[in-house]
DSSP file (Angstrom, degrees, kcal/mol; ACC not computed):
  #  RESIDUE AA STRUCTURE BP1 BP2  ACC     N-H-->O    O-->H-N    N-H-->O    O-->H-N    TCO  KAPPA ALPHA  PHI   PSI    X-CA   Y-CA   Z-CA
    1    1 A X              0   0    0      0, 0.0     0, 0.0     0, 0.0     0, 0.0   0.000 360.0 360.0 360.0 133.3    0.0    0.0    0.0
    2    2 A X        -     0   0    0      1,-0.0     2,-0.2     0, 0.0     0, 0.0  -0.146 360.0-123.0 -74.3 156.0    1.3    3.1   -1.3
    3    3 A X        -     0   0    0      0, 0.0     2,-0.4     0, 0.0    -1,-0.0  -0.631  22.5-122.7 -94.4 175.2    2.3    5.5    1.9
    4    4 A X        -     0   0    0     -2,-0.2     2,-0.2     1,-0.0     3,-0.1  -0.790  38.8-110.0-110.2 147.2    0.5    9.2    1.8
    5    5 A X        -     0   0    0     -2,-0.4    -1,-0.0     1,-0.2     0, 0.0  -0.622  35.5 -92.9-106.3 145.8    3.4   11.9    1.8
    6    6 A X     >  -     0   0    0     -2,-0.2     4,-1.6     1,-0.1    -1,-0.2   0.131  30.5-121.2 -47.6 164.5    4.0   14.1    4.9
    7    7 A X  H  > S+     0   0    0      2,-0.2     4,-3.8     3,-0.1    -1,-0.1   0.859 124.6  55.3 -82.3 -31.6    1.9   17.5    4.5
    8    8 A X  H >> S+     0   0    0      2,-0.2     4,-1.2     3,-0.1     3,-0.7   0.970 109.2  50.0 -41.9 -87.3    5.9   19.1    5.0
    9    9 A X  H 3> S+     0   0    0      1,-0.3     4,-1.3     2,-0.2     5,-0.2   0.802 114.2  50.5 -26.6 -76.9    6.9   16.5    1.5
   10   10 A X  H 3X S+     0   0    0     -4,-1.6     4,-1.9     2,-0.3    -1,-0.3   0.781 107.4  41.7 -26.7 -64.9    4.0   18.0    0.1
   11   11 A X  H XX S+     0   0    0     -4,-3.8     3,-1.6    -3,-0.7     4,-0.7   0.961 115.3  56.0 -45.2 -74.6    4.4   21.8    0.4
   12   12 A X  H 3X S+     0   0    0     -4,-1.2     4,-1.7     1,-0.3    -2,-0.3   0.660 108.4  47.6 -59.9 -60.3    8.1   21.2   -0.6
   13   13 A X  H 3X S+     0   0    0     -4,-1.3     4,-1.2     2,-0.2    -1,-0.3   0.725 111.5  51.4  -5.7 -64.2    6.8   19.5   -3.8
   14   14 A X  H XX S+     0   0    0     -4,-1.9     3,-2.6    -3,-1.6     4,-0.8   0.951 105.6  52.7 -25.9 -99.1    4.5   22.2   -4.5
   15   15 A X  H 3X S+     0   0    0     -4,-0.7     4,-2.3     1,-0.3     3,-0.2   0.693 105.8  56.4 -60.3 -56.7    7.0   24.8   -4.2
   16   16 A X  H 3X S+     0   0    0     -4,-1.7     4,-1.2    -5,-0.3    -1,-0.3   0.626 106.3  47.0 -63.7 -11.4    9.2   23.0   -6.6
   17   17 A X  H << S+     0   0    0     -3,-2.6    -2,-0.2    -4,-1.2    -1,-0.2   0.854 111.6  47.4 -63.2 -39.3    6.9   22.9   -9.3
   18   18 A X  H >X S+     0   0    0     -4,-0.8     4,-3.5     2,-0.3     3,-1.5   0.937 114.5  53.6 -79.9 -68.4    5.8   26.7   -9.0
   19   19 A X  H 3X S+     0   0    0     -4,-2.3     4,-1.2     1,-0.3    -3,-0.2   0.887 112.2  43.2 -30.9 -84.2    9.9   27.2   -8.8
   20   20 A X  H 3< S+     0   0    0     -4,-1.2    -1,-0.3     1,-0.2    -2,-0.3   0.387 117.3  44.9 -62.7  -2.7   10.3   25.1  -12.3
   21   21 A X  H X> S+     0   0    0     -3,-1.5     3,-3.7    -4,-0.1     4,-1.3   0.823 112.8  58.4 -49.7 -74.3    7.3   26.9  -14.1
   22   22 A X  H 3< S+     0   0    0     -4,-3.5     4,-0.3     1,-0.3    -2,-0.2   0.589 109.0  36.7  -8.0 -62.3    8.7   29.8  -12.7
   23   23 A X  T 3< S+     0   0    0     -4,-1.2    -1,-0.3     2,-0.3    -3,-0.1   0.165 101.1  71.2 -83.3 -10.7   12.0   29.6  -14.3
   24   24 A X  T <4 S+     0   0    0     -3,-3.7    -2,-0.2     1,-0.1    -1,-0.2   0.644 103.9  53.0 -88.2 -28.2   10.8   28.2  -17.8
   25   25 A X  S  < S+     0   0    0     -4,-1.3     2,-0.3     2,-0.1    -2,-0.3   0.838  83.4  98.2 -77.2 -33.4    9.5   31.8  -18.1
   26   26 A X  S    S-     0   0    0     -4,-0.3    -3,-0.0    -5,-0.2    95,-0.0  -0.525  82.5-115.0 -91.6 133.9   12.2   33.5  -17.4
   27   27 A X        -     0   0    0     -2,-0.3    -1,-0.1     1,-0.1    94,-0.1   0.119  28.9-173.3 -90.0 152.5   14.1   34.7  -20.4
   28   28 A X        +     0   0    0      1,-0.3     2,-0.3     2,-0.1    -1,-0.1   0.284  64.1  36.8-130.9  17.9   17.7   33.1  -21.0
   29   29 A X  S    S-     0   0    0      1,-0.1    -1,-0.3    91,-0.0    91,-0.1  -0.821 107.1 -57.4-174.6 145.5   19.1   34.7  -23.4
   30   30 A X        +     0   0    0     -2,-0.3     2,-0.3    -3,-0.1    90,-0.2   0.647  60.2 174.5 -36.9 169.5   19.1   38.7  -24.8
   31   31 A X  E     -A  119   0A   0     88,-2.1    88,-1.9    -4,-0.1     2,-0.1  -0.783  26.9 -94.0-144.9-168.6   15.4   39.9  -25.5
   32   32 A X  E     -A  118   0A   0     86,-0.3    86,-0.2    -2,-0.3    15,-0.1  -0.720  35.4-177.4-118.4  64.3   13.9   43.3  -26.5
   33   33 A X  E     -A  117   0A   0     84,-0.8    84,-1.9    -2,-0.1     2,-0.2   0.071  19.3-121.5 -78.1 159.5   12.4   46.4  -24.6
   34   34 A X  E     -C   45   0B   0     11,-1.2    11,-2.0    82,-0.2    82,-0.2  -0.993  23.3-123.3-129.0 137.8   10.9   49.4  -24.8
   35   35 A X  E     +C   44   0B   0     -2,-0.2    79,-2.0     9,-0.2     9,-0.3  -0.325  40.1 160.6 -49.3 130.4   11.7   52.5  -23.5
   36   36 A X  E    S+     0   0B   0      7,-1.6     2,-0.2     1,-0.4     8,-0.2   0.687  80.0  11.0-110.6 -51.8    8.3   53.7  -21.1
   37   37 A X  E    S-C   43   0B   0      6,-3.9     6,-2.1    75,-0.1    -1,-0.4  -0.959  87.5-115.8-147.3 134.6   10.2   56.1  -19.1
   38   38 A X        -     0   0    0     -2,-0.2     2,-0.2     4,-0.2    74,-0.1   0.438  45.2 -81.8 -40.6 175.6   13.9   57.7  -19.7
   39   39 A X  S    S+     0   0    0     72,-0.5    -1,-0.2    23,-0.3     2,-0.1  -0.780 104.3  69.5 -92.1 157.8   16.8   57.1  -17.2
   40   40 A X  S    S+     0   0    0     -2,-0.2    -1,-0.2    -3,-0.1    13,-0.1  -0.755 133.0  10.5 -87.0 -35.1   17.6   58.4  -14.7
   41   41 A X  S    S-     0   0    0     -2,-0.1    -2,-0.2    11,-0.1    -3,-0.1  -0.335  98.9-172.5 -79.1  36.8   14.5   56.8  -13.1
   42   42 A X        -     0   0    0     10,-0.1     2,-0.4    -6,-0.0    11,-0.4   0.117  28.1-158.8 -59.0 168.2   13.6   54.4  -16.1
   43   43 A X  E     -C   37   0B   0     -6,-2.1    -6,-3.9     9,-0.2    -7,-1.6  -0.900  11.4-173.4-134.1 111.6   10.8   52.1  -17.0
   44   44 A X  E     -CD  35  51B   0      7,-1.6     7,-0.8    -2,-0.4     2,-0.3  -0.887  12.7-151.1 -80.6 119.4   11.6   49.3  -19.6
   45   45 A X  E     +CD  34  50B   0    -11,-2.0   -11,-1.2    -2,-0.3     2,-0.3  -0.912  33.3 152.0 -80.9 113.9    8.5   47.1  -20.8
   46   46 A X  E >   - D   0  49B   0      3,-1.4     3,-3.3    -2,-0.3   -13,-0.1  -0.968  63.2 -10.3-143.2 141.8    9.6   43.7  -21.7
   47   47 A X  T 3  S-     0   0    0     -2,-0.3     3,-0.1     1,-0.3   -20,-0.1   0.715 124.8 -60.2  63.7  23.4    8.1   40.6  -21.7
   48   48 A X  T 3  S+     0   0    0      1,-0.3    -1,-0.3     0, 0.0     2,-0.3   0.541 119.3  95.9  28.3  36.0    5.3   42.0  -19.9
   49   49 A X  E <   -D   46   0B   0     -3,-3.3    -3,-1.4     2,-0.0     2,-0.5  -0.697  67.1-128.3-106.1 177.4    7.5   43.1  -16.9
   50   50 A X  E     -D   45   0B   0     -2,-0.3     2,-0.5    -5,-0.2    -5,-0.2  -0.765   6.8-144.8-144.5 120.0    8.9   46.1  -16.3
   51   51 A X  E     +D   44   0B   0     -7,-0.8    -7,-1.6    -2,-0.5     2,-0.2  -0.414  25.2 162.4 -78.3 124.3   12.4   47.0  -15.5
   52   52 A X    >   -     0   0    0     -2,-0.5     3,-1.3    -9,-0.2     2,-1.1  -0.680  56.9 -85.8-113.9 177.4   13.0   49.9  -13.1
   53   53 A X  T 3  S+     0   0    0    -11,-0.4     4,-0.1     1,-0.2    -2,-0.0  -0.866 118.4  74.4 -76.1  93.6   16.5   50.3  -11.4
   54   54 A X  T 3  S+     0   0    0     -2,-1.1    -1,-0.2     0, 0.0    -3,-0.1  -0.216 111.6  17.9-102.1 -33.3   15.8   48.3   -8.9
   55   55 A X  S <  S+     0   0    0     -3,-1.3    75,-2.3    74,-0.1     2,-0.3  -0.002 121.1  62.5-120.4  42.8   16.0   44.9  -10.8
   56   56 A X  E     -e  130   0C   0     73,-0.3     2,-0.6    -5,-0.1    75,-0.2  -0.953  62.2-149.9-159.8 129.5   18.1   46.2  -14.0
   57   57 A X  E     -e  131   0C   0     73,-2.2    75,-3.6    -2,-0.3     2,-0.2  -0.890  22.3-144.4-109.5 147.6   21.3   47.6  -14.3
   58   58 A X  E     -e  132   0C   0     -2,-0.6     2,-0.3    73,-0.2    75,-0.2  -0.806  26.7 -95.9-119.6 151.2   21.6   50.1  -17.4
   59   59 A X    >   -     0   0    0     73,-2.5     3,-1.1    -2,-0.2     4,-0.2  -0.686  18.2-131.6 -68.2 113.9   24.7   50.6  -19.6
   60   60 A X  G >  S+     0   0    0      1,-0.3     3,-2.1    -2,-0.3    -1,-0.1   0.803 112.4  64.8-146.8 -64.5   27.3   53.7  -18.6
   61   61 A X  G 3  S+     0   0    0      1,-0.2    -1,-0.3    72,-0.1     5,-0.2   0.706  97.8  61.4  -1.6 -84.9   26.8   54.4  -22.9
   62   62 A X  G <  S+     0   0    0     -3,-1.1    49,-0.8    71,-0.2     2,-0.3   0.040  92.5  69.9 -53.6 -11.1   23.3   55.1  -21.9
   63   63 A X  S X  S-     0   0    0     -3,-2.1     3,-1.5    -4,-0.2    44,-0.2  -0.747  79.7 -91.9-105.1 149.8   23.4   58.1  -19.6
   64   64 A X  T 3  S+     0   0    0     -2,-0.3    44,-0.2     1,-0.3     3,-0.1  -0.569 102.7  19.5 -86.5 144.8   24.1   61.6  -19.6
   65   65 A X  T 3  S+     0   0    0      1,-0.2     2,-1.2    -2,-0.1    -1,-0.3   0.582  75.7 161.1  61.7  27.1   27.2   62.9  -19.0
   66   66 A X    <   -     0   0    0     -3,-1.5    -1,-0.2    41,-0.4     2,-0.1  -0.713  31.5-142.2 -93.6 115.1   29.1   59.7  -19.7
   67   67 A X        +     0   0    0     -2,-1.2    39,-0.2    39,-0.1     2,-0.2  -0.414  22.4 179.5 -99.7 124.7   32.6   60.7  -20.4
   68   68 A X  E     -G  105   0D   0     37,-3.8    37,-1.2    -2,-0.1     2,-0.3  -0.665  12.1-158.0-115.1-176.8   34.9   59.0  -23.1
   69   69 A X  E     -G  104   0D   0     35,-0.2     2,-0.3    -2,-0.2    35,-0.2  -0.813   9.7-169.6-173.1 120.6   38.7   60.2  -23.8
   70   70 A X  E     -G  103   0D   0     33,-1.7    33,-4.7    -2,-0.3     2,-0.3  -0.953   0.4-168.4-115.8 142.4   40.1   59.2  -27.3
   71   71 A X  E     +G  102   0D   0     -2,-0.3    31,-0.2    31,-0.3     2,-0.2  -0.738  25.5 134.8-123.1 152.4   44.0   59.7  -28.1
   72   72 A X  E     -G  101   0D   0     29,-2.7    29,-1.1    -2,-0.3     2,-0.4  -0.889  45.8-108.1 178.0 171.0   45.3   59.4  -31.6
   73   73 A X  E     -G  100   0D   0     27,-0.2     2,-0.6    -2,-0.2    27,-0.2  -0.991  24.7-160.7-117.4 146.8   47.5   60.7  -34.4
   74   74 A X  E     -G   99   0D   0     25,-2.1    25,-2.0    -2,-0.4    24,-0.8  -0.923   8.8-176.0-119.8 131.2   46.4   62.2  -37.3
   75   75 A X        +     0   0    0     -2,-0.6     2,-0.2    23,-0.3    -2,-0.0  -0.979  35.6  97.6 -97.8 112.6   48.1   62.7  -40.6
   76   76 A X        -     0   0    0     -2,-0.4    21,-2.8    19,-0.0     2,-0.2  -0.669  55.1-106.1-153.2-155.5   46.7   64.6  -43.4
   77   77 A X  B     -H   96   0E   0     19,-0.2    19,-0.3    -2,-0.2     3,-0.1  -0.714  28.2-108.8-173.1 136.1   46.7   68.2  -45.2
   78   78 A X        -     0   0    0     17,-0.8     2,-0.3    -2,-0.2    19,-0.1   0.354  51.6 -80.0 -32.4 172.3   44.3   71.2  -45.5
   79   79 A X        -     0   0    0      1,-0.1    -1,-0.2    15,-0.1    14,-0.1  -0.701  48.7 -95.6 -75.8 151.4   42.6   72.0  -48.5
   80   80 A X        +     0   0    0     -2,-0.3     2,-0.2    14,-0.1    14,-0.2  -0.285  59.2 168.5 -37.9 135.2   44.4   73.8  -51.4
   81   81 A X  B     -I   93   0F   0     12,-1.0    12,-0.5    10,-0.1     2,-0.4  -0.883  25.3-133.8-141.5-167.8   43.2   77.6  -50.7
   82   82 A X        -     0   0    0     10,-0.3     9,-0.2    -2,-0.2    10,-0.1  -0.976  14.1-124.8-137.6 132.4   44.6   80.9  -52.3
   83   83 A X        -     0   0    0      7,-2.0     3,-0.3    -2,-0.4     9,-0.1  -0.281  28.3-121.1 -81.3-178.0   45.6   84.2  -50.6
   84   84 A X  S    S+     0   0    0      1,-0.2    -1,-0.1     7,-0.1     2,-0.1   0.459  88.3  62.8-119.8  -0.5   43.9   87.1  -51.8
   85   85 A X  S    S-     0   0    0      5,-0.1     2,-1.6     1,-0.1    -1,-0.2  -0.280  96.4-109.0-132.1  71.3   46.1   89.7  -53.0
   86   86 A X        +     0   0    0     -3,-0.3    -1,-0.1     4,-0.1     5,-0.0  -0.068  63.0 147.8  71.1 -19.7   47.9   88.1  -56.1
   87   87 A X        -     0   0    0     -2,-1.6    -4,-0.1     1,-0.1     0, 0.0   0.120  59.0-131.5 -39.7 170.5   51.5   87.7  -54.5
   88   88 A X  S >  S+     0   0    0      3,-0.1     3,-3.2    -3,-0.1    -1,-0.1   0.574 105.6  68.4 -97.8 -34.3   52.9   84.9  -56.0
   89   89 A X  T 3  S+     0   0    0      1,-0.3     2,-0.7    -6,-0.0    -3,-0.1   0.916 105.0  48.1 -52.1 -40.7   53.8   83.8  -51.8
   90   90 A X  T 3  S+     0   0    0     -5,-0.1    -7,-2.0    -8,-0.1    -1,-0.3  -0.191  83.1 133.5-107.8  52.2   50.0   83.5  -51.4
   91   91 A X  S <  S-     0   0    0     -3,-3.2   -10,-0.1    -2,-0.7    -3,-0.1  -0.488  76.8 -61.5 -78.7 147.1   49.6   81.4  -54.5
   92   92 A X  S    S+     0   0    0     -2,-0.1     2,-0.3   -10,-0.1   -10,-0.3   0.039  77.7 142.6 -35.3 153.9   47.2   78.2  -53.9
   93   93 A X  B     -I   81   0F   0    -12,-0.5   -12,-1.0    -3,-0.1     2,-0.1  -0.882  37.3-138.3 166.4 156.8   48.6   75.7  -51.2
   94   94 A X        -     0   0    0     -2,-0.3     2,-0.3   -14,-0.2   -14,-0.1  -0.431  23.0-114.4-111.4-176.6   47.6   73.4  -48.3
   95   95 A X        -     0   0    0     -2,-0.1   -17,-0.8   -15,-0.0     2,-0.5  -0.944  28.8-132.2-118.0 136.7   49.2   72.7  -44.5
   96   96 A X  B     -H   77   0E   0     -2,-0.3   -19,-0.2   -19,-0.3   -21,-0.0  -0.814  21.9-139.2 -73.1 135.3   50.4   69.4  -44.1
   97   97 A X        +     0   0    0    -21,-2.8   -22,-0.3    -2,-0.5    -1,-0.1   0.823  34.9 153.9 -89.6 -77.7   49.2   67.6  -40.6
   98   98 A X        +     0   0    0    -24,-0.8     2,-0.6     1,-0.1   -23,-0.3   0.449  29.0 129.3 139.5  29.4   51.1   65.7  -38.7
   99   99 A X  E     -G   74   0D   0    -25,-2.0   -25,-2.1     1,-0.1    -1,-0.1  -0.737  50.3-124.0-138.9 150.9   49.8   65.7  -34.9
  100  100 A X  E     -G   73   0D   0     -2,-0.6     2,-0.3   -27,-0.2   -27,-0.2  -0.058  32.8-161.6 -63.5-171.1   49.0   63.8  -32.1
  101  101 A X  E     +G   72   0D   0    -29,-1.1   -29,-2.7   -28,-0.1     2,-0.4  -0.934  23.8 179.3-166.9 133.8   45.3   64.2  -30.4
  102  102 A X  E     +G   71   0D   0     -2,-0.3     2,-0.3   -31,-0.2   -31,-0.3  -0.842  20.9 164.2-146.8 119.9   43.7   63.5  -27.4
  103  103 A X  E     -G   70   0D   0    -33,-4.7   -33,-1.7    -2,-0.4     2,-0.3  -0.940  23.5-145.0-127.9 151.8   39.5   64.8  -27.2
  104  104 A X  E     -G   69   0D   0     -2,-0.3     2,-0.6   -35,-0.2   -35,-0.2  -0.939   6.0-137.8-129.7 167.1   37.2   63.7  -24.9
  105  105 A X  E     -G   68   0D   0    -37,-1.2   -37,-3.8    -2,-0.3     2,-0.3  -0.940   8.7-163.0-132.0 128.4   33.5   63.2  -25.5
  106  106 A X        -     0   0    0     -2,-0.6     2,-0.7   -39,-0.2   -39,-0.1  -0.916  22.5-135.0-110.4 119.6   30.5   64.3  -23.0
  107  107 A X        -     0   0    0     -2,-0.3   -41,-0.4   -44,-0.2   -42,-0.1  -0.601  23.7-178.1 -97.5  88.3   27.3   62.5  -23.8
  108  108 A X        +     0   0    0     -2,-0.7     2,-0.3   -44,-0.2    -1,-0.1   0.568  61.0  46.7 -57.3 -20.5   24.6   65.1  -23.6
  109  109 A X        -     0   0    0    -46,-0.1     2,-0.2     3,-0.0    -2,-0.0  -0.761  55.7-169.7-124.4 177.1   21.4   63.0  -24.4
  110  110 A X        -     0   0    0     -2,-0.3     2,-0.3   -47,-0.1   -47,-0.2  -0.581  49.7 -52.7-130.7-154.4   20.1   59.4  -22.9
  111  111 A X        -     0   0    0    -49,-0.8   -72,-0.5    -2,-0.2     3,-0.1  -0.764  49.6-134.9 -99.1 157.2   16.9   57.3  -24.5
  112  112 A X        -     0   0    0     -2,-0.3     2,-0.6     1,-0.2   -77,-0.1  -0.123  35.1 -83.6 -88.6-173.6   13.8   58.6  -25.1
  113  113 A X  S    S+     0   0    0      1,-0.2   -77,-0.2   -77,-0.1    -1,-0.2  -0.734 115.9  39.1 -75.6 135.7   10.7   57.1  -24.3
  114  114 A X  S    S+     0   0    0    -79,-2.0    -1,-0.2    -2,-0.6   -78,-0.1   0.089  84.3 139.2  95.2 -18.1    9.8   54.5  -27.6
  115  115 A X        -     0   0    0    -81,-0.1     2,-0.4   -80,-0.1    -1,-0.2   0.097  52.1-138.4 -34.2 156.8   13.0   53.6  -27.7
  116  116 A X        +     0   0    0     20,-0.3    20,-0.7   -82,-0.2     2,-0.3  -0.969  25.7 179.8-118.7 159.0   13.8   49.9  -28.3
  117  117 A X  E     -AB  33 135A   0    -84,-1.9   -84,-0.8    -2,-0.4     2,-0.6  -0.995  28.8-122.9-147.9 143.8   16.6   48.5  -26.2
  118  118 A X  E     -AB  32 134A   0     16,-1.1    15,-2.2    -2,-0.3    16,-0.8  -0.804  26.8-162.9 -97.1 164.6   18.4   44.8  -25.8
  119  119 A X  E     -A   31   0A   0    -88,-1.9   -88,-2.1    -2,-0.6     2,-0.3  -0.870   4.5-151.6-122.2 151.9   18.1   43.7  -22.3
  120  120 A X        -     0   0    0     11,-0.4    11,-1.6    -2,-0.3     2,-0.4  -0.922  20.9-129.0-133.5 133.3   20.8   40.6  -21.1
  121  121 A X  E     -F  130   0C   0     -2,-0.3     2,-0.6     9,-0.2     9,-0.2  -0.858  17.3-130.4 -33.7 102.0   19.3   38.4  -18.2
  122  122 A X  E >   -F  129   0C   0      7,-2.6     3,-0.8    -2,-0.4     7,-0.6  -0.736  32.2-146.3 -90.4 115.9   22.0   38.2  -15.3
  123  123 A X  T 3  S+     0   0    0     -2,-0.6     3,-0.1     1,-0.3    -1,-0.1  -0.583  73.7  18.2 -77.5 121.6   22.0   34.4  -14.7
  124  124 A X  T 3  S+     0   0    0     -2,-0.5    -1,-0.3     1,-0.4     3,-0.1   0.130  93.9 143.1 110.3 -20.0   22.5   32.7  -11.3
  125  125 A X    <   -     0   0    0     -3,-0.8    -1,-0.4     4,-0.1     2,-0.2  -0.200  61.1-108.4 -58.7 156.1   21.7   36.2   -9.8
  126  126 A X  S    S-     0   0    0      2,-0.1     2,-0.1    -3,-0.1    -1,-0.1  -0.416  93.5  -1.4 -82.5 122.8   19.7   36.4   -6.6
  127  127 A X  S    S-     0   0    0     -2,-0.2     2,-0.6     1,-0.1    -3,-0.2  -0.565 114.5 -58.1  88.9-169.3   16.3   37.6   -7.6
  128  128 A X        +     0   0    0     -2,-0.1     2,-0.5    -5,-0.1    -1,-0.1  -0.884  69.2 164.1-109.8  95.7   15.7   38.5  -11.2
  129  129 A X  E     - F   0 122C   0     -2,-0.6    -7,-2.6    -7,-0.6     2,-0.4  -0.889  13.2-166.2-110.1 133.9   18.3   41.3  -12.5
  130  130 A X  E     -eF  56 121C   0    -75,-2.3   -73,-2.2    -2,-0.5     2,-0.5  -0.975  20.7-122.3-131.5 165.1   19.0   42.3  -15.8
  131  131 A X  E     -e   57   0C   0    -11,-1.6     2,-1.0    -2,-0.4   -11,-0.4  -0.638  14.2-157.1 -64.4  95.8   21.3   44.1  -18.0
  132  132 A X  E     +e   58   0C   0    -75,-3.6   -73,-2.5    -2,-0.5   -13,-0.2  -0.763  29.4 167.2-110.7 137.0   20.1   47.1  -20.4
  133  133 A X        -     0   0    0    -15,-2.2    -1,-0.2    -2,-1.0   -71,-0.2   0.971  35.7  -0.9 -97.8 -61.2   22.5   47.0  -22.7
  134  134 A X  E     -B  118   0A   0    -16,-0.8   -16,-1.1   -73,-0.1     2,-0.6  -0.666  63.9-114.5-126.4 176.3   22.6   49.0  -26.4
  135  135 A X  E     -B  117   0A   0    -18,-0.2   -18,-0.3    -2,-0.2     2,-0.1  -0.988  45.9-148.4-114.0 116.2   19.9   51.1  -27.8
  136  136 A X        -     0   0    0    -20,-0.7   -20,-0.3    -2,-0.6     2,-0.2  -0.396  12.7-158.5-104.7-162.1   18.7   48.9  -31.1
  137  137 A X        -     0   0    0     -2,-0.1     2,-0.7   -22,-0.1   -22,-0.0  -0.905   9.3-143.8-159.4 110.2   17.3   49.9  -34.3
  138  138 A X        -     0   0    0     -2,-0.2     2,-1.3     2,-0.0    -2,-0.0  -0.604  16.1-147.9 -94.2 150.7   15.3   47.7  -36.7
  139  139 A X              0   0    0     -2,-0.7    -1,-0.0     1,-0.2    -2,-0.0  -0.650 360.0 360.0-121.9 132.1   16.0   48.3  -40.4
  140  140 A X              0   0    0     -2,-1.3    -1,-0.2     0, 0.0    -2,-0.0   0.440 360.0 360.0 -58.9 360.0   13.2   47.8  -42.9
């Protein structure tokens, strides 16, 4: 005769089903949002959740005032121009370039609302967190 499981066995049964439904919904590889409301305080609609910062960390890209610093050298030469009063010294002629660079770049806008965005799932994290990552674009 088969034995009747503890009401304890039970719950804990229970609870691991709900867990593995759970977790068959939850997305495991990048997906697709829309922006609802900008950062700093965003709302992302995805999957019919919505990511606020509290369960999504947003991409450094994706905020205002995020500061990049590019170094480089450039080589080139002006355009041919011409001086203006007939001398032969200000006959047509360029600059040659020759010089190092370093600019840095201040990002003055974030996403709007309607934006689309990819979102990354962080797996194995406590709780449900995710990643918004790029601003996408489809093209027709």
């Amino acid at each position: 005769m088969a034995q009747i499981p503890s009401a304890e066995a039970s719950v804990e049964e229970i609870v691991n089903i709900m867990h593995g439904v759970a977790q068959s919904h939850v997305p495991r590889s990048a997906f697709i949002g829309i922006v609802k409301k900008p950062p700093p305080n965003f709302v992302i609609k995805a999957n019919n959740i919505e990511l606020t910062p509290e369960n999504a960390y947003i991409s450094k890209r994706l905020l205002v005032g995020y500061e990049r610093t590019a170094r480089g050298h450039l080589v080139s030469a002006t355009q041919n121009k011409s001086g203006g009063s007939g001398d032969s010294a200000y006959e047509s002629h360029n600059h040659d370039i020759d010089n190092d660079y370093t600019e840095s770049f201040i990002y003055t806008d974030t996403l709007k609302v309607g934006d689309w965005v990819s979102i990354l799932p962080c797996e194995g994290a406590e709780g449900q967190l995710y990643i918004i990552n790029e601003e996408v674009v489809k093209l027709e």
